[in-house]
N, C-alpha and C positions, 0 to 999 in steps of 0.2 A: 247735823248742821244743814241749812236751807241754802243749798249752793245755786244758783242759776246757771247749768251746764253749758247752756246757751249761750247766754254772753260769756261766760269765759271762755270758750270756744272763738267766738268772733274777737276777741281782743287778741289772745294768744296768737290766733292765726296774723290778723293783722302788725300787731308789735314785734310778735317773737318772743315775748315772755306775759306771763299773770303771776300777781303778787295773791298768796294766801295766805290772811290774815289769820292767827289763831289756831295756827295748824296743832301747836301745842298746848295745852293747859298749864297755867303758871305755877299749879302743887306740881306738877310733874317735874318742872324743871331743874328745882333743886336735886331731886333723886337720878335726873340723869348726869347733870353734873357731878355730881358725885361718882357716878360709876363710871363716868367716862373719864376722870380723874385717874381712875386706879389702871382700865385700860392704857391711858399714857404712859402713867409709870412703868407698865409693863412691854410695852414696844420701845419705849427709849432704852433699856436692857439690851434689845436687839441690833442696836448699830443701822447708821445710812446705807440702805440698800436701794436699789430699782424701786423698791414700793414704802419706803422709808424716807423722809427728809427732813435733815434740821435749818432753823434759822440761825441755832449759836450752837454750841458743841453741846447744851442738854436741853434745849426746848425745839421740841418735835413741831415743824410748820406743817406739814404735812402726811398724812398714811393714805396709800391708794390702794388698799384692798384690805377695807374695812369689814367683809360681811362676819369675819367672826365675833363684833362688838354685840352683846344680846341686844340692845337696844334695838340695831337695827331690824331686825326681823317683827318688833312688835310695831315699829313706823312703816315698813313695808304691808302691814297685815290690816294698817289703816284701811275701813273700808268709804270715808268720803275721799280720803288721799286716790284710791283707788277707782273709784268712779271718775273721776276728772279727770288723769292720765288714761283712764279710756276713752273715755271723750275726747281731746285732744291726739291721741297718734289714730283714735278713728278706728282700731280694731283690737284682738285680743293681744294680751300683751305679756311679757315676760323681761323677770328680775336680767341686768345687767350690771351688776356690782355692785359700790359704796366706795365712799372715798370719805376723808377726814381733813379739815381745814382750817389746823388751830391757830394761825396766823397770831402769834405772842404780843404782847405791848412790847414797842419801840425797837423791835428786831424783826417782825411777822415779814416776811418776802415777798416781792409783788408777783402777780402770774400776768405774763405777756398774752399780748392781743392773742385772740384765739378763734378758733369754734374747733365745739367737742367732737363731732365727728372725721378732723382730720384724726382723731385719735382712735376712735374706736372702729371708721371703717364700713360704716354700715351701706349696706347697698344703695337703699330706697330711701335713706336719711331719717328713716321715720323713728323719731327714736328721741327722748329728752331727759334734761336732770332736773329732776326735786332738789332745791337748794335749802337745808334748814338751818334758820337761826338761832343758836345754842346762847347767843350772849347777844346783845342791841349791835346793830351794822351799819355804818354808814359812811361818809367819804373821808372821816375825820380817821378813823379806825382802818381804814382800806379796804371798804364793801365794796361787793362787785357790782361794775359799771359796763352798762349796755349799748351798741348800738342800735337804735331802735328800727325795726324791718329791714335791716342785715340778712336777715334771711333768706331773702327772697334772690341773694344774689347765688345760692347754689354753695358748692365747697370751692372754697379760694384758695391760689399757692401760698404756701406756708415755708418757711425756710428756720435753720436749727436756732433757737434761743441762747440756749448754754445756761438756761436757769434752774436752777435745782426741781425737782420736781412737777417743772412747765416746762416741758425740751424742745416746745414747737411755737413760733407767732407769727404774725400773718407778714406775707414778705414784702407785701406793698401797702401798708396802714394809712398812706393818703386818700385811699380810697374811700376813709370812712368820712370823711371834710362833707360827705353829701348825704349825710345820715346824723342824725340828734344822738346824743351822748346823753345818759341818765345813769345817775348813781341813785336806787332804790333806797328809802331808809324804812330797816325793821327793827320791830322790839323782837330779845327774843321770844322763842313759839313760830315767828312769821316764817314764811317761808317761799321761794321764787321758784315761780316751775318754768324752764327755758328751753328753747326749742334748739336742739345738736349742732343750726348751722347759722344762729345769731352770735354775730362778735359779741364778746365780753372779754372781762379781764379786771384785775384788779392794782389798787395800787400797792407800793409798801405800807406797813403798820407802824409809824413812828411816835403814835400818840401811847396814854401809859394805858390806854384800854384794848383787852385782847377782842380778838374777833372769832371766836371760835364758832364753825358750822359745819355738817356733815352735806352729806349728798348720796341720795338713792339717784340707780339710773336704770330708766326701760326702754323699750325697743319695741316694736312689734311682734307678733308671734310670730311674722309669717317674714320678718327679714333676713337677711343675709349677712355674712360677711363678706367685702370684695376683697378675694387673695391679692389681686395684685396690689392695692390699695395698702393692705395690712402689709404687705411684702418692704414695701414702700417705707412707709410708717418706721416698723420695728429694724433695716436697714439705717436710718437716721437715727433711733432712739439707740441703736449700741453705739454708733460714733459719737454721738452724745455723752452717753454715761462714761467712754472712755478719756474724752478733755476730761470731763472733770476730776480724772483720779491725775493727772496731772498736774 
């Protein structure tokens, strides 16, 4: 594919995210639905854990520690996917999980204001998530919504959600009144590549169409984790999981 690294470079940096159209092949999509079909059936077996979450008692909204789906390693091994997340974190780079985000018709759970690196921690922030769309997304379905050049404000305080599978949102969200709001629309295949420290978040899925998408996520080679940071984080994320068995 004839990507222009360039400009996707200067838009990303500038917005905070670039839209990749066609990241998928439309024969393919069927065959991945289908396997990822069966991976469901097989984690809903397993019960709401820390990395497990439902929207009703058998439709899985969420999986956050996807890498054993085969799929994901043949999208991670994408070599234009590849090129472009090097280009955008600017150096060599290494796998940082997967995550699954089937968000059901007319139950799918909304994720509160955010950015991914109060989660993950990372030193130098350098660090984003490939968003893929497994099924068409947009504000009708509860696609994810941006605020655009959020990023540039750095990692913002965050206070506890109490939302299944989103345990963190941002604690002062009037802040974003001075930033444009966008809800991307993709067929799926497309896919959003986001930068760790742009607000996003999504709404509920109350229409009868699901919204189902995965997400690779990288990092730099050369970053870090900050302990106190992650200290931080995973101190909130048990008082969290604890309301909710309450």
């Amino acid at each position: 594919m004839n990507l222009n690294l360039k400009e996707i470079k200067k838009y990303y940096d500038r917005e905070g995210y670039f839209i990749y159209k066609g990241f998928l092949k439309k024969n393919e999509l069927s065959q991945i639905r289908s396997s990822l079909s069966d991976y469901i059936s097989i984690k809903q077996n397993e019960g709401s854990s820390r990395n497990i979450n439902f929207a009703s008692k058998k439709q899985i909204n969420s999986v956050h520690n996807m890498t054993d789906w085969k799929w994901i390693k043949k999208f991670q091994k994408n070599e234009d996917l590849l090129r472009v997340v090097k280009k955008l974190i600017n150096d060599e780079i290494r796998e940082f999980g997967a995550e699954l985000f089937a968000k059901p018709a007319k139950v799918g759970l909304k994720a509160p204001l955010h950015q991914d690196n109060y989660y993950w921690c990372i030193n130098d922030a350098s660090a984003l998530t490939v968003w893929i769309a497994l099924e068409d997304s947009d504000l009708r379905n509860g696609g994810v919504y941006y605020y655009k050049k959020s990023h540039g404000l750095g990692l913002l305080e965050h206070k506890r959600s109490y939302a299944p599978g989103s345990s963190q949102t941002l604690k002062y969200p009037e802040s974003m009144k001075h930033f444009k709001k966008t809800t991307p629309k993709l067929k799926a295949g497309d896919c959003i590549i986001h930068h760790c420290l742009v607000v996003h978040g999504s709404e509920a899925n109350k229409s009868p169409r699901s919204r189902t998408g995965c997400t690779l996520r990288y990092i730099s080679a050369n970053s870090k984790i900050d302990k106190f940071l992650k200290m931080r984080y995973e101190a909130d994320l048990k008082k969290h999981l604890k309301s909710l068995k309450k």
